[in-house]
C-alpha positions as CSV (number, residue, x, y, z in Angstrom):
1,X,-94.4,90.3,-162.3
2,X,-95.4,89.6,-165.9
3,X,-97.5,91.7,-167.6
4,X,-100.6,89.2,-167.9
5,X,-100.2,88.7,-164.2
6,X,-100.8,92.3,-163.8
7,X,-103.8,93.0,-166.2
8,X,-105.3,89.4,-164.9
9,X,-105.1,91.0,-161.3
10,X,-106.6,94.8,-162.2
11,X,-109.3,93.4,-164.1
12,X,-110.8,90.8,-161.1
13,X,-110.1,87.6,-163.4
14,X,-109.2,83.8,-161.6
15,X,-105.7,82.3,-161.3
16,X,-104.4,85.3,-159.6
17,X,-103.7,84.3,-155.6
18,X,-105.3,86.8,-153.4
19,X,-101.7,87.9,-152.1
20,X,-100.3,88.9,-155.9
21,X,-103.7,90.8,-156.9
22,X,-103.2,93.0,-153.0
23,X,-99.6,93.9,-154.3
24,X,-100.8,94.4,-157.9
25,X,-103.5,96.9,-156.6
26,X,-101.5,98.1,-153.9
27,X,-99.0,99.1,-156.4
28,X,-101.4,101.1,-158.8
29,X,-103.0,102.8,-156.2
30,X,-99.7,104.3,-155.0
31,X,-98.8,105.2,-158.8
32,X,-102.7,106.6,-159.3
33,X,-102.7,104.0,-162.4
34,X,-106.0,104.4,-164.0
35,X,-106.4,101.8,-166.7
36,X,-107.1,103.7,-170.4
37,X,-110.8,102.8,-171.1
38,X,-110.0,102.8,-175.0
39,X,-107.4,100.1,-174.7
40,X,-108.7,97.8,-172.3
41,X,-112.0,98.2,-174.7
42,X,-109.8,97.2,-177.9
43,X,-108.4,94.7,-175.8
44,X,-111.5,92.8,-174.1
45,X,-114.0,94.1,-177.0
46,X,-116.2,95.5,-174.2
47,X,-116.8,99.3,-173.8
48,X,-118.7,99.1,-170.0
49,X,-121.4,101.6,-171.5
50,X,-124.9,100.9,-172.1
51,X,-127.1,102.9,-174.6
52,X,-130.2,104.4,-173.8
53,X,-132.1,105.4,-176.7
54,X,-135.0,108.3,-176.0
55,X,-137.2,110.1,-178.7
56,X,-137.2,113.3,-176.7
57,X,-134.5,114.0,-174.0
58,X,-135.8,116.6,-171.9
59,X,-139.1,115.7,-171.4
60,X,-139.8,114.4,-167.8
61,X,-140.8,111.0,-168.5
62,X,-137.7,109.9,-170.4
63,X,-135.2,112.1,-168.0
64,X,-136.9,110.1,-165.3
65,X,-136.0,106.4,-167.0
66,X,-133.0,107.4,-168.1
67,X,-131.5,108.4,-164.2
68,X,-133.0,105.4,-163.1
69,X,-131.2,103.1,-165.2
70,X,-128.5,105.2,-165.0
71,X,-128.1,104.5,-161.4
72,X,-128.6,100.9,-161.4
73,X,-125.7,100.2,-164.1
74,X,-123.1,102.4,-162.0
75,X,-123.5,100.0,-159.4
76,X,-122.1,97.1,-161.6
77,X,-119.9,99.3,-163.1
78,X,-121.6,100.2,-166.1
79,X,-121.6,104.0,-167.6
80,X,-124.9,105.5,-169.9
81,X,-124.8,107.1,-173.1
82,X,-127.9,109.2,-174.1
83,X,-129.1,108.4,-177.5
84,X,-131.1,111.1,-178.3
85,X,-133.4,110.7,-181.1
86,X,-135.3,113.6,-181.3
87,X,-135.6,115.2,-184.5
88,X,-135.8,119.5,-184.9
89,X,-139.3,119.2,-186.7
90,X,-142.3,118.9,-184.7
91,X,-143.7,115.5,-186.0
92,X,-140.4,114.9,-188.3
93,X,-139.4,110.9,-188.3
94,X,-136.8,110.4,-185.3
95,X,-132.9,109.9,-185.9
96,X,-132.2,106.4,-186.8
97,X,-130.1,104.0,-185.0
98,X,-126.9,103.9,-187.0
99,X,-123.9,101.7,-186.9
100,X,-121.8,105.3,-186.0
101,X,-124.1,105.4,-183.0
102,X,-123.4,101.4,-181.7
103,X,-120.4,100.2,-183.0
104,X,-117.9,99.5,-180.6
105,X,-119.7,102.0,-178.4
106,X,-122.1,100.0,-176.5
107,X,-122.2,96.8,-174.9
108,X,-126.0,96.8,-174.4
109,X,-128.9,99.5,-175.3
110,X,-132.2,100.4,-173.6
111,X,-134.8,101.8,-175.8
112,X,-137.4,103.3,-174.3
113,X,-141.2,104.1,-176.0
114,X,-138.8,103.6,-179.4
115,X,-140.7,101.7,-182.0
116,X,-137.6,100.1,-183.6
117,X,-137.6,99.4,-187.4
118,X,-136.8,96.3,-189.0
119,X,-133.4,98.0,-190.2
120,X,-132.1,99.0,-186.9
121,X,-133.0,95.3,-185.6
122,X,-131.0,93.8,-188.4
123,X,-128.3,95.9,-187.6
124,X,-128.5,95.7,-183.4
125,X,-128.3,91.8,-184.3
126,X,-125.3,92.0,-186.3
127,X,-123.5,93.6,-183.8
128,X,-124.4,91.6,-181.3
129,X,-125.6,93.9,-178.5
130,X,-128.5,92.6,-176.3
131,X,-131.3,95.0,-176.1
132,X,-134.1,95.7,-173.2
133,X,-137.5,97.9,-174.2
134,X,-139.3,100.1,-171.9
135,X,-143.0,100.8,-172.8
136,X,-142.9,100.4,-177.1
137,X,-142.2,96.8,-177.5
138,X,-139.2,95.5,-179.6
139,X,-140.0,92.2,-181.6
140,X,-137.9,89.4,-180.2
141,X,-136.4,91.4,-177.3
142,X,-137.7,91.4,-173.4
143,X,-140.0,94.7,-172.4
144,X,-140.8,96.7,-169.2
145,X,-144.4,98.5,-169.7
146,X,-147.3,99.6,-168.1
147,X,-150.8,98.1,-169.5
148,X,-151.6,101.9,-171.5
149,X,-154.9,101.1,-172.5
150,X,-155.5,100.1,-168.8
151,X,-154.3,103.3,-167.4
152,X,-156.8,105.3,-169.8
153,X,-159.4,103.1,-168.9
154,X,-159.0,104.0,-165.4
155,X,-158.9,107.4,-166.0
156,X,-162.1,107.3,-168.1
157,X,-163.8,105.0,-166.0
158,X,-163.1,108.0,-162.8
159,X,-164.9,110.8,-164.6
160,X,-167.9,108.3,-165.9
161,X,-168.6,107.3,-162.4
162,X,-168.8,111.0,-161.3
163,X,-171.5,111.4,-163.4
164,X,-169.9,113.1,-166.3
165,X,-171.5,113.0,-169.9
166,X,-169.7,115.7,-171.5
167,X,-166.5,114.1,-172.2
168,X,-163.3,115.3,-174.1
169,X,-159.9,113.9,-174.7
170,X,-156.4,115.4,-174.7
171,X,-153.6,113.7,-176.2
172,X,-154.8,111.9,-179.2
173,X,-152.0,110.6,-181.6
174,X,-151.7,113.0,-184.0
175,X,-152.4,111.9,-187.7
176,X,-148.5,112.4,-189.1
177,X,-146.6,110.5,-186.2
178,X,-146.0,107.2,-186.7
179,X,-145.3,104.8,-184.3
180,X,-146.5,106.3,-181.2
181,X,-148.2,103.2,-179.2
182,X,-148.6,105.0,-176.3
183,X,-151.1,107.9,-177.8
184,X,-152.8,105.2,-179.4
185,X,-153.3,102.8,-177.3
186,X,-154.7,105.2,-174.5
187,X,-157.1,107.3,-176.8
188,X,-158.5,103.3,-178.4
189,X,-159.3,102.5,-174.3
190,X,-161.0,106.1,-174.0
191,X,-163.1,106.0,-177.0
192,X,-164.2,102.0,-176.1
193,X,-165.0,103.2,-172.2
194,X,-167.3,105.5,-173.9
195,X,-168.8,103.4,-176.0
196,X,-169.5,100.4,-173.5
197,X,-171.5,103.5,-170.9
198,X,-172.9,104.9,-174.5
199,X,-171.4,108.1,-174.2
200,X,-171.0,109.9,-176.9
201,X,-167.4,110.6,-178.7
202,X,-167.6,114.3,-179.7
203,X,-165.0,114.9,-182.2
204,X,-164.6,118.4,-181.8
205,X,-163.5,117.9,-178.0
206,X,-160.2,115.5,-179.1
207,X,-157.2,117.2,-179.4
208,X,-154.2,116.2,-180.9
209,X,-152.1,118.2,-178.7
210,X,-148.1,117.2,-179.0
211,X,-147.9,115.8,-175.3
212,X,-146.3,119.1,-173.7
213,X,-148.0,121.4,-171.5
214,X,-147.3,124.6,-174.0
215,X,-149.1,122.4,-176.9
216,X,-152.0,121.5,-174.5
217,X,-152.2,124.8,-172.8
218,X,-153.0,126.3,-176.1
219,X,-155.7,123.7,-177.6
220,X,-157.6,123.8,-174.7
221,X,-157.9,127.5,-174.6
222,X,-159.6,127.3,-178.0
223,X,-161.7,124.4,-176.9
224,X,-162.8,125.4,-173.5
225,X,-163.2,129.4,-175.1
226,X,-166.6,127.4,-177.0
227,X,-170.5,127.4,-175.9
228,X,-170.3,124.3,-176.0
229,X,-167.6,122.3,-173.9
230,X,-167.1,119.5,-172.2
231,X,-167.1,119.0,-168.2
232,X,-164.7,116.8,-167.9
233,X,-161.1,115.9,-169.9
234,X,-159.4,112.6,-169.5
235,X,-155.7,113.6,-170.5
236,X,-153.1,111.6,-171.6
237,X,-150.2,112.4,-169.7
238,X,-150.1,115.0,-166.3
239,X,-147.8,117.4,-168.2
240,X,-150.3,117.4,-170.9
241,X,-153.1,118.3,-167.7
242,X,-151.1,121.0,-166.1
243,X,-151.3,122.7,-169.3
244,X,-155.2,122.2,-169.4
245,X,-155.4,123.2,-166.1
246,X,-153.4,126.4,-166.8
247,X,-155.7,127.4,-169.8
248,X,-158.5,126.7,-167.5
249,X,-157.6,129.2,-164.5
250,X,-156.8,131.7,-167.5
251,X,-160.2,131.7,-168.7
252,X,-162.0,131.7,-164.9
253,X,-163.4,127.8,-165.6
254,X,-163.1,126.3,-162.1
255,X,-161.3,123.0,-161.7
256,X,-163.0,120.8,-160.5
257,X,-165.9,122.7,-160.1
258,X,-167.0,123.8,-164.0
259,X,-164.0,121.4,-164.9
260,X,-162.9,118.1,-164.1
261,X,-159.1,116.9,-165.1
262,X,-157.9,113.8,-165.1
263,X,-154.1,112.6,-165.7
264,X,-152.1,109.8,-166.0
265,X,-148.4,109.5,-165.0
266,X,-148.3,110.8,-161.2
267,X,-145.7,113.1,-162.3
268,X,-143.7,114.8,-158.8
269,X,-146.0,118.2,-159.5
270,X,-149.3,116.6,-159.6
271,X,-149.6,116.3,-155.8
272,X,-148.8,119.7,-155.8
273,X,-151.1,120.7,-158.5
274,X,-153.6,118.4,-156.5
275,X,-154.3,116.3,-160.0
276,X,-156.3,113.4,-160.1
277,X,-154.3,111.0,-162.1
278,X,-153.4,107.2,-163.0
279,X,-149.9,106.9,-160.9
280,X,-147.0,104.9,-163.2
281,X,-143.9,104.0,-161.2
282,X,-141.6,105.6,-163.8
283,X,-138.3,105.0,-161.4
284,X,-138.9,101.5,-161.2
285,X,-139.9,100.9,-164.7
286,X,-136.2,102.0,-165.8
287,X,-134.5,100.1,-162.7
288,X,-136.4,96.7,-163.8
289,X,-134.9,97.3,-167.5
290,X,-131.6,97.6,-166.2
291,X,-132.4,94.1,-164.0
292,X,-133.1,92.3,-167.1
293,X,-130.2,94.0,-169.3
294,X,-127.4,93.3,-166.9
295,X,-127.5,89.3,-166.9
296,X,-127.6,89.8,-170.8
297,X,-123.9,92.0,-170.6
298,X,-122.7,88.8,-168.9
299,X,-123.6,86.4,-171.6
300,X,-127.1,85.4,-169.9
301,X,-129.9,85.1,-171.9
302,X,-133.4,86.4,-171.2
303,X,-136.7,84.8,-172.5
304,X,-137.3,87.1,-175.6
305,X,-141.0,87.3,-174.9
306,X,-140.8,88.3,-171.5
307,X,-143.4,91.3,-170.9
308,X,-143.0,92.6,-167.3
309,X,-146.3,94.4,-167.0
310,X,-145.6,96.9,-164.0
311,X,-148.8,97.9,-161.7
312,X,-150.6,101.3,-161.6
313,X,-153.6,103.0,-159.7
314,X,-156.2,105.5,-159.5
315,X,-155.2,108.8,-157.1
316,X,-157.8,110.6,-156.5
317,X,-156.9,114.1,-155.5
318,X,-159.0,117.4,-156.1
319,X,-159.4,118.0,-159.6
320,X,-162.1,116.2,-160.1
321,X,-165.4,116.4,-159.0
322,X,-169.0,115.3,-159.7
323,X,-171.0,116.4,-162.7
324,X,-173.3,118.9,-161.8
């Protein structure tokens, strides 16, 4: 057979009869052929890898998206690179996107709670590569998010109708990062739940704690060490509450009974930790990114403003409790 007929049969493409493309694979499978990746990439100009792009890879949320994805891509034959943006510094600008990192790497790229500069969207364009947000919106480019500012409402909204007064926030964005919607968008819905029951916002019990359980674990031992502390924290993320939680138990405050805790995630301890908390579905946000990228590999295009606003809901569970 000729050598077209051969590469048109391995690689699934038409006017290659049934019969011919059995031999043709029949044939490499006895010989263990295994097409060279690099070539047929130089050849077709498509790599069969999709980008995910995550400002901290180890932290549960973005592990979480990323293996979801992950798995959804395999099954169309798609392979993930991690594009790790964390930078050493706590609170140090992220690594860029750079033309070393997507050029004739990536057919596609997911970016998930990335807020993408008007640099790195110039260059994504001029490559060509379709792109798919998860949480942080992308201008121009579809997005898979939750409704933050409703999750923190909720949240709020649990501890008010307990009867709580005494009020205090975890999680606040703090003052040098830029670009963090998340953060922001959840304290903003706090502060304004507050304001419409006219609560009042006690500065000294909103922490800027760096969204791990080690950074909240030690702010809220110096706020809960104080005369004067609040009976309840709203907290922006469950990892973030199993550190309050921890600093609690430490200092003999009793959740739920001295302390209420509220998360929001769900994250696959908080059952076990028996956290009230604002359940995300974190899998399914990551397999609906991959749903919308995978047409746009095949040359399909997706509405640009398409927001897919995924659901979430209170779960109460037992560390809250009613004011006393």
């Amino acid at each position: 057979m000729s050598v077209a007929t051969v590469s048109r049969a391995l690689r699934g493409l038409d006017r290659v009869n049934e019969a011919t493309r059995e031999r043709v694979l029949a044939a490499a499978a006895a010989l263990h052929y295994v097409a060279s990746p690099s070539a047929s990439s130089l050849a077709s100009g498509r790599t069969g890898v999709v980008g995910v792009a995550v400002p901290f890879g180890d932290r549960w949320f973005f592990a979480t998206v990323l293996s979801s994805i992950a798995r959804r891509v395999r099954a169309q034959g798609y392979q993930v690179m991690l594009l790790d943006l964390e930078q050493q510094g706590q609170h140090e600008d992220r690594l860029p996107l750079t033309s070393d990192m997507l050029a004739k790497r990536l057919d596609g790229i997911i970016t998930v709670n990335i807020a993408v500069t008007g640099a790195e969207i110039a260059l994504i364009d001029r490559l060509g590569i379709p792109l798919v947000s998860v949480g942080t919106r992308v201008p121009g480019r579809p997005v898979v998010r939750i409704d933050d500012a409703a999750a923190a409402r909720l949240a709020t909204e649990h501890v008010v109708g307990l009867g709580h007064t005494k009020i205090g926030y975890v999680g606040r964005v703090p003052p040098q990062a830029t670009g963090l919607t998340t953060p922001a968008h959840r304290f903003e819905a706090f502060t304004q739940v507050l304001s419409e029951h006219r609560i009042p916002l006690r500065s000294t019990w909103v922490l800027d704690s760096d969204w791990t359980m080690d950074d909240a674990f030690r702010d809220a031992t110096a706020l809960l060490r104080r005369t004067q502390r609040p009976t309840a924290l709203v907290v922006g993320s469950d990892e973030m509450a199993f550190g309050v939680m921890n600093a609690a138990r430490r200092l003999g405050i009793q959740v739920p009974h001295d302390l209420s805790v509220v998360g929001i995630d769900d994250h696959p301890f908080s059952d076990v930790l028996d956290l009230s908390t604002v359940r995300q579905d974190v899998v399914g946000q990551g397999l609906a990114a991959a749903d919308l990228l995978l047409p746009m590999l095949r040359g399909r295009r997706q509405d640009p403003a398409l927001e897919q606003v995924e659901p979430i809901r209170l779960i109460e569970r037992g560390s809250t409790y009613p004011a006393v």
